[in-house]
LOROMAR-510377 format. One record per residue: residue number from 0; chain; x, y, z of N, C-alpha, C in turn. Coordinates in nm, 3 decimals, decimal comma. Layout:
<atoms>
+-----+-----+---------+---------+---------+---------+---------+---------+---------+---------+---------+
| seq | mol |      nu |      nv |      nw |     cau |     cav |     caw |      cu |      cv |      cw |
+-----+-----+---------+---------+---------+---------+---------+---------+---------+---------+---------+
| NUM |   A |       X |       Y |       Z |       X |       Y |       Z |       X |       Y |       Z |
...
+-----+-----+---------+---------+---------+---------+---------+---------+---------+---------+---------+
</atoms>
This chain:
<atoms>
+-----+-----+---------+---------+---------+---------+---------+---------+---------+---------+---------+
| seq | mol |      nu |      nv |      nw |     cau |     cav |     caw |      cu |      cv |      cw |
+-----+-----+---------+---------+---------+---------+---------+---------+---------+---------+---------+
|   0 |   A |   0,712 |   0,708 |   0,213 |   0,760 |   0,580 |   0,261 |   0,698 |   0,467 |   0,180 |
|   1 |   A |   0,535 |   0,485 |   0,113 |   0,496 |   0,385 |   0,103 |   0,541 |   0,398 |  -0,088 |
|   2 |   A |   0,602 |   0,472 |  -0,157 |   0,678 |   0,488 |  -0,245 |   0,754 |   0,388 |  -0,251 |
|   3 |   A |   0,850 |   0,359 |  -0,139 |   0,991 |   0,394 |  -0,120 |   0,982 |   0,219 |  -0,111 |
|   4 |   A |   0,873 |   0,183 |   0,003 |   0,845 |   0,004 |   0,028 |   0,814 |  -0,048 |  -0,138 |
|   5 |   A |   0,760 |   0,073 |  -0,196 |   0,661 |  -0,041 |  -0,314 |   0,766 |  -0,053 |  -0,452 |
|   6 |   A |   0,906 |   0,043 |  -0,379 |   1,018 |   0,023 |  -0,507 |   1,133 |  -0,088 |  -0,423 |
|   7 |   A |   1,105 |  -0,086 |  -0,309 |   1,218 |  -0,138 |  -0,251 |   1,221 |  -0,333 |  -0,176 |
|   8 |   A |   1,059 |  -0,296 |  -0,192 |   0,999 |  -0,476 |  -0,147 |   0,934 |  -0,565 |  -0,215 |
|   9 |   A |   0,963 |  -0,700 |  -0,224 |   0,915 |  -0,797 |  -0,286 |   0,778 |  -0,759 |  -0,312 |
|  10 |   A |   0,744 |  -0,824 |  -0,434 |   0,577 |  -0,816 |  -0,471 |   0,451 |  -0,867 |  -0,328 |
|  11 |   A |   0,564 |  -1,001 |  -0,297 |   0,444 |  -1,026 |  -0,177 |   0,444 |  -0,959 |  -0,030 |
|  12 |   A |   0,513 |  -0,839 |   0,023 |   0,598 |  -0,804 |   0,107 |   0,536 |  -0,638 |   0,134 |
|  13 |   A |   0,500 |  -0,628 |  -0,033 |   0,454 |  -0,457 |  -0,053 |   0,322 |  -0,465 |   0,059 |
|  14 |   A |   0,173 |  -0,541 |  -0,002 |   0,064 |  -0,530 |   0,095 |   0,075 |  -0,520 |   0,219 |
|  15 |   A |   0,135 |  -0,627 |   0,299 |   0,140 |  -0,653 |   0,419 |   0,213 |  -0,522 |   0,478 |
|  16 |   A |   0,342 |  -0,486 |   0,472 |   0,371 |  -0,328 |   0,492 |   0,307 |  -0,242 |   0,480 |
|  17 |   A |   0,242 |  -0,162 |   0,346 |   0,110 |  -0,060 |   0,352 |   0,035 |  -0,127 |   0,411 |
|  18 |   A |  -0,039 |  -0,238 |   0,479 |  -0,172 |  -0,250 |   0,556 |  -0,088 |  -0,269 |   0,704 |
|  19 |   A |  -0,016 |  -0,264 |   0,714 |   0,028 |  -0,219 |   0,883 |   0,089 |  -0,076 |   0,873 |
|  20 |   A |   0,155 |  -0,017 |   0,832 |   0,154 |   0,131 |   0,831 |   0,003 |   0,200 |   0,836 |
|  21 |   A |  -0,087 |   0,094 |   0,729 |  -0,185 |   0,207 |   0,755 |  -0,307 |   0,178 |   0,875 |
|  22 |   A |  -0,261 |   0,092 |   0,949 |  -0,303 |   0,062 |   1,076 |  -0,290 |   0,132 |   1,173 |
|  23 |   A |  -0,171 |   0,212 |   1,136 |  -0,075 |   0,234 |   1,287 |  -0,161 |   0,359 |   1,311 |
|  24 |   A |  -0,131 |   0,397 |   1,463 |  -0,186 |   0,484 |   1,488 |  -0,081 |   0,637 |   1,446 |
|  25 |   A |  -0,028 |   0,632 |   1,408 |   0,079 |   0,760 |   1,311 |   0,185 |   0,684 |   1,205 |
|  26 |   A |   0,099 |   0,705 |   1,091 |   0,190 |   0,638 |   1,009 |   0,293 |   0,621 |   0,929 |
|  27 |   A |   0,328 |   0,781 |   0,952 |   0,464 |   0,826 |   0,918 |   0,598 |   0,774 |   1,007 |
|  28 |   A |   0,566 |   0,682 |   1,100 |   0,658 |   0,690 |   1,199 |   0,636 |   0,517 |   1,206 |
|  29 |   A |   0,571 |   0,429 |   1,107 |   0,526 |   0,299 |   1,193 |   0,648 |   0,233 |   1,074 |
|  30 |   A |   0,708 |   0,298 |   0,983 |   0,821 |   0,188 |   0,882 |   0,891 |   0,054 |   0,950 |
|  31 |   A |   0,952 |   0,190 |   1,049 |   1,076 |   0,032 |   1,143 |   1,014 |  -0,029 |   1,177 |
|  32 |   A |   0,866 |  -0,043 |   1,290 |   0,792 |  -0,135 |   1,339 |   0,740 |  -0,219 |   1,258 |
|  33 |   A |   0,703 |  -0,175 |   1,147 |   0,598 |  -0,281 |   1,061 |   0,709 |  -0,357 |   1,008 |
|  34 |   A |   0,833 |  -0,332 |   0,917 |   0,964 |  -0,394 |   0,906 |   0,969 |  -0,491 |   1,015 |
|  35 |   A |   0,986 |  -0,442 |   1,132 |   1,026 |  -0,566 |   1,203 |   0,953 |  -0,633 |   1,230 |
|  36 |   A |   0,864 |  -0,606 |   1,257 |   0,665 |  -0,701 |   1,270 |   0,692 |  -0,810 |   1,130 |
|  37 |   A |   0,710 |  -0,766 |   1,005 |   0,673 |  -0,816 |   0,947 |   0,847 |  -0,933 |   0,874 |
|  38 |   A |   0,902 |  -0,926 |   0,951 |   1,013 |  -0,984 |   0,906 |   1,135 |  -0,908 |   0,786 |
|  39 |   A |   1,101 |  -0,792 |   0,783 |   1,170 |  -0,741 |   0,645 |   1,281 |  -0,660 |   0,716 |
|  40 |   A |   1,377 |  -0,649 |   0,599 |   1,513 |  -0,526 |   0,619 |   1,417 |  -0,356 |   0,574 |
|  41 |   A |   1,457 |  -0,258 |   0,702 |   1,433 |  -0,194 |   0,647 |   1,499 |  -0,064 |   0,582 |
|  42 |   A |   1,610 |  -0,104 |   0,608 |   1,734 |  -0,057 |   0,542 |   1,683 |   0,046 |   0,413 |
|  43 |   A |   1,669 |  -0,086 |   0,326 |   1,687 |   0,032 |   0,190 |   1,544 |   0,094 |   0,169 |
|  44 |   A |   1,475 |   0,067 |   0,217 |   1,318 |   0,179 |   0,216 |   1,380 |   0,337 |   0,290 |
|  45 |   A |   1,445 |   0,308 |   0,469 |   1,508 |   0,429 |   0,503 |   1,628 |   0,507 |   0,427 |
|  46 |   A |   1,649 |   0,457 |   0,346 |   1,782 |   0,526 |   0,228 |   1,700 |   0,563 |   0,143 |
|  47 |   A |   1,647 |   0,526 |   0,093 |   1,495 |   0,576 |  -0,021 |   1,424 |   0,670 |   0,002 |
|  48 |   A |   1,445 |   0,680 |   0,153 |   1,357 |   0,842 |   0,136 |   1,433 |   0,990 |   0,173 |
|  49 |   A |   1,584 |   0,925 |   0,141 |   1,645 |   1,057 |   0,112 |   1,721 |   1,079 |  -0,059 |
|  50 |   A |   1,694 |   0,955 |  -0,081 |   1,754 |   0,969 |  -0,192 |   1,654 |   0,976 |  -0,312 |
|  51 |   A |   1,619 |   0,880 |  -0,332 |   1,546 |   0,870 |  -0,478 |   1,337 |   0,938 |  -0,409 |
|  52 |   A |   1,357 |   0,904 |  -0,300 |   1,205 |   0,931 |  -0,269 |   1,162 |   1,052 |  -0,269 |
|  53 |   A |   1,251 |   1,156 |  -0,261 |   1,113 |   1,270 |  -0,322 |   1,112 |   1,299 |  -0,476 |
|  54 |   A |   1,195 |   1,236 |  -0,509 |   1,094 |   1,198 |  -0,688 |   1,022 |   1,125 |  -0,734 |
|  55 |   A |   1,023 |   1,037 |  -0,606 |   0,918 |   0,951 |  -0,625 |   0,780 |   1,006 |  -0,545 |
|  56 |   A |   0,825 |   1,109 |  -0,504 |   0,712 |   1,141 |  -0,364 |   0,663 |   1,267 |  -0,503 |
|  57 |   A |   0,718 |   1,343 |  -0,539 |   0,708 |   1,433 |  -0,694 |   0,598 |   1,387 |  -0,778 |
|  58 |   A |   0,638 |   1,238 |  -0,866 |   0,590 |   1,144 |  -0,949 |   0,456 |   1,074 |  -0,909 |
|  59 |   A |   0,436 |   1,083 |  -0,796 |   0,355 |   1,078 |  -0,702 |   0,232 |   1,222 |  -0,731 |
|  60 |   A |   0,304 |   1,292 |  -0,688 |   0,201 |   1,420 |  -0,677 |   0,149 |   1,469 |  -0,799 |
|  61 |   A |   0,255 |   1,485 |  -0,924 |   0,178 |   1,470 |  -1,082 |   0,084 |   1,365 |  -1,110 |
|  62 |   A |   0,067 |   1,243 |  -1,039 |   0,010 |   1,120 |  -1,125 |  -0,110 |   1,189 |  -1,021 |
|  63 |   A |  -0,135 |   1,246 |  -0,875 |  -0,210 |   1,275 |  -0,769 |  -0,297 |   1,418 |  -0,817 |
|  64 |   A |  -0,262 |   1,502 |  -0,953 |  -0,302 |   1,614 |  -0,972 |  -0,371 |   1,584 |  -1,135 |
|  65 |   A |  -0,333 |   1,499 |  -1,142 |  -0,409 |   1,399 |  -1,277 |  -0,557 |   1,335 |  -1,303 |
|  66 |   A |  -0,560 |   1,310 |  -1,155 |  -0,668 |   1,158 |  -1,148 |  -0,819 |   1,248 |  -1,186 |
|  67 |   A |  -0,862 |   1,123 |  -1,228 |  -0,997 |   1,164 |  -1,273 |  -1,056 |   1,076 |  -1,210 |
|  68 |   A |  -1,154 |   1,132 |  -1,153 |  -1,225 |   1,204 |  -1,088 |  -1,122 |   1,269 |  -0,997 |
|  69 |   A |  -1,116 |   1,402 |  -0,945 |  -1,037 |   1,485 |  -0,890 |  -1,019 |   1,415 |  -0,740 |
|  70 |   A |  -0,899 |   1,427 |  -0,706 |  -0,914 |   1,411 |  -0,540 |  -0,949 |   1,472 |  -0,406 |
|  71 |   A |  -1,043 |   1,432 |  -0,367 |  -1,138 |   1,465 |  -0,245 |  -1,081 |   1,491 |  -0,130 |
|  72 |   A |  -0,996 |   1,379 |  -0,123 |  -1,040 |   1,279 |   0,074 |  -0,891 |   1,226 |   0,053 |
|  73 |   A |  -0,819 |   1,196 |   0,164 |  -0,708 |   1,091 |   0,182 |  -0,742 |   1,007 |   0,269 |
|  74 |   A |  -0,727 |   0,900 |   0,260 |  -0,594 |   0,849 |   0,175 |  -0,739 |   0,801 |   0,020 |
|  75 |   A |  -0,683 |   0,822 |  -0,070 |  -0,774 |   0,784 |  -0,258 |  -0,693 |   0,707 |  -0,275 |
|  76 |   A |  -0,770 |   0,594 |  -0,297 |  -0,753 |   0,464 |  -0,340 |  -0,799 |   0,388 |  -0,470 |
|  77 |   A |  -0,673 |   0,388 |  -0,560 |  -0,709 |   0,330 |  -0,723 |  -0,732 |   0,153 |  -0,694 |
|  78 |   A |  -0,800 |   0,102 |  -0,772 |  -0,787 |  -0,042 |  -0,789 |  -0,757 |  -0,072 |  -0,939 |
|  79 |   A |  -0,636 |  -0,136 |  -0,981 |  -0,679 |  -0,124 |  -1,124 |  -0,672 |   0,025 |  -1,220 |
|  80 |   A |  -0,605 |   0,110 |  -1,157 |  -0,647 |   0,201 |  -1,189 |  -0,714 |   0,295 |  -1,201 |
|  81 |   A |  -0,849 |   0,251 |  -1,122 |  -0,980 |   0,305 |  -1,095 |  -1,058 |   0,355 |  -0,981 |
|  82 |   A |  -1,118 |   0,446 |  -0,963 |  -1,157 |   0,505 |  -0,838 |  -1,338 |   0,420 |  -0,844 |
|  83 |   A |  -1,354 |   0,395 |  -0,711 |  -1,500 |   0,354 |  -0,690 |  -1,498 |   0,448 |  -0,530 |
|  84 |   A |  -1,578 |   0,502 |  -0,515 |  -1,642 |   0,549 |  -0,367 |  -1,671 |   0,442 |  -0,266 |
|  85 |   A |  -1,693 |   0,322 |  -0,313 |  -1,764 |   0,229 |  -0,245 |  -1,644 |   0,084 |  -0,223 |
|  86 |   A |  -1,528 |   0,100 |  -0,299 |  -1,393 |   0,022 |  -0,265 |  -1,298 |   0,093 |  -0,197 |
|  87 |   A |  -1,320 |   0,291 |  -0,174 |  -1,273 |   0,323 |  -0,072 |  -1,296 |   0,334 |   0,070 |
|  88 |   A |  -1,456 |   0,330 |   0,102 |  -1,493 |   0,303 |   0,206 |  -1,479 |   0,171 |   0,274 |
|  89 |   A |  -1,467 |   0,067 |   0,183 |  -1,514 |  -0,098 |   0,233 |  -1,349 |  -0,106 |   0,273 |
|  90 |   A |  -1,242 |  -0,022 |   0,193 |  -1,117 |  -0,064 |   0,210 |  -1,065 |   0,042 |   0,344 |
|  91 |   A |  -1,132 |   0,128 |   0,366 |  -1,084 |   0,178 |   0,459 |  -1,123 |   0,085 |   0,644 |
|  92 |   A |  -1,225 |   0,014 |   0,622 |  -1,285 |  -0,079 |   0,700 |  -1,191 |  -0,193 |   0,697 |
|  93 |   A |  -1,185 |  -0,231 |   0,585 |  -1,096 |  -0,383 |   0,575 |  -1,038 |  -0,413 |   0,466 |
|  94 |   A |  -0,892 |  -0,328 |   0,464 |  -0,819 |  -0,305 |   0,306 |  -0,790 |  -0,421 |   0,286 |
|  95 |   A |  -0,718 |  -0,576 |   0,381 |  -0,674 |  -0,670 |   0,314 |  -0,809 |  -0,720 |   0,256 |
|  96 |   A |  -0,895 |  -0,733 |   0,304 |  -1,006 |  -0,805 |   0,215 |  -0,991 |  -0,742 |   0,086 |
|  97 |   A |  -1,035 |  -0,651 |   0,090 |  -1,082 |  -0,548 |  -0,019 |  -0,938 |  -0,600 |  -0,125 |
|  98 |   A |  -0,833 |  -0,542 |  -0,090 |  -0,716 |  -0,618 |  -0,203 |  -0,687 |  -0,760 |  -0,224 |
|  99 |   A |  -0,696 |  -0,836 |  -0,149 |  -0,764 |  -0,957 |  -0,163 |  -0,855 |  -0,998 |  -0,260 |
| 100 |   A |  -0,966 |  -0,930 |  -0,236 |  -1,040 |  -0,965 |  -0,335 |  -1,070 |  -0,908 |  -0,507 |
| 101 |   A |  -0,979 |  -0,798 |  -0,538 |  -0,917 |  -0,749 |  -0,625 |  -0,824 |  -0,785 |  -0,686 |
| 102 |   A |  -0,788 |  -0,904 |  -0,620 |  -0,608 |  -0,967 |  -0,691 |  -0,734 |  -1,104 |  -0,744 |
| 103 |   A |  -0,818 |  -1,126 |  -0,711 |  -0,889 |  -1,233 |  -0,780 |  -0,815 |  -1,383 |  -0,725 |
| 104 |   A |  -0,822 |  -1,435 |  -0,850 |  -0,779 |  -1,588 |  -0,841 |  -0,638 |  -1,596 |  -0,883 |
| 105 |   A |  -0,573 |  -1,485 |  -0,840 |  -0,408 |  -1,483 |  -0,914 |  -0,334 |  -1,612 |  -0,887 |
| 106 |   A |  -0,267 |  -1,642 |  -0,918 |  -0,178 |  -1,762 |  -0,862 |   0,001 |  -1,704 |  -0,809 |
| 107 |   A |  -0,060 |  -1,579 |  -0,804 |   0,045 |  -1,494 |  -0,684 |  -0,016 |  -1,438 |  -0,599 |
| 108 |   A |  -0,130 |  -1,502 |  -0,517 |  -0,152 |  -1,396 |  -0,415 |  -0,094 |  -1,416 |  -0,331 |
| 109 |   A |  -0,045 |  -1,264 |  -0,217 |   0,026 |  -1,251 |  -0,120 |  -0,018 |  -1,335 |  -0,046 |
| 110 |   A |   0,088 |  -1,381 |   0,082 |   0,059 |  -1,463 |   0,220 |  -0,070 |  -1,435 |   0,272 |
| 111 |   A |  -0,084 |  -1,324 |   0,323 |  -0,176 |  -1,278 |   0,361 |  -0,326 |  -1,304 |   0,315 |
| 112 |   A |  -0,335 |  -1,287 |   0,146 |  -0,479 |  -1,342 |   0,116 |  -0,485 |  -1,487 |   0,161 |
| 113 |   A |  -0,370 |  -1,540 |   0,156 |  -0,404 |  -1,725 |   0,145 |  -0,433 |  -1,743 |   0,326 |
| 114 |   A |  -0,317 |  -1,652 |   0,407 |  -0,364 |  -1,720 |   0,526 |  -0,493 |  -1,690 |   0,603 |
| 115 |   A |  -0,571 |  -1,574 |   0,530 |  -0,699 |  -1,561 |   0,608 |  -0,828 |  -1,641 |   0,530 |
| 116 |   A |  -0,782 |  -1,696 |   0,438 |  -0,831 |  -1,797 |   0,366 |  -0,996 |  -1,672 |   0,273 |
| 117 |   A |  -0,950 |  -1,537 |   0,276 |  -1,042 |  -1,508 |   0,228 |  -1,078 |  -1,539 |   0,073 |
| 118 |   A |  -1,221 |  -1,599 |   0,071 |  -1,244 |  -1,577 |  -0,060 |  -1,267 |  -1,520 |  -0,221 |
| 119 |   A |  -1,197 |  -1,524 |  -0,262 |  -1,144 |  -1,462 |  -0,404 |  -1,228 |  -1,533 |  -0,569 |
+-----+-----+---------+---------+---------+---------+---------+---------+---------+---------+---------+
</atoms>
């Protein structure tokens, strides 16, 4: 699903969806809710995961049998590309911060960094 949001939703639209899916208490099942929580269609994400999403769910699992340092634990979390032990724990506590503060001083950060006014 979270494939399917990050081909199918605006740049500022992607975060806020993965950080309420990965809130939910079953998160295979939270798409429609967080969609509608969050103002979005969720139309073409649910068409995406019969169509193009298990090659993306595939493309997924090669790039997932790749990573270096090997994968441990779910959910593994790249920043940048990069694995830290210590940006998966802080993000499993408080992922918008944590991506928040990884997008830096962009002059696209999502709603979300600007409305909790966290510092970047």
């Amino acid at each position: 699903m979270h494939s399917c949001a990050l081909t199918h939703l605006a740049d500022v639209d992607q975060a806020p969806f993965i950080d309420c899916s990965m809130s939910a208490l079953y998160p295979p099942a939270s798409g429609p809710r967080c969609a509608e929580k969050l103002g979005l269609d969720f139309t073409p994400i649910e068409a995406c995961l019969t169509t193009n999403g298990p090659q993306l769910l595939a493309d997924n699992g090669d790039r997932t049998h790749s990573l270096n340092p090997a994968l441990y634990y779910v959910p593994w979390l790249l920043y940048d590309g990069v694995f830290s032990e210590e940006d998966l724990d802080q993000s499993q506590v408080d992922f918008q911060s944590v991506l928040c503060e990884k997008l830096g001083n962009s002059n696209n950060l999502p709603p979300l960094c600007l409305e909790t006014k966290i510092k970047v």
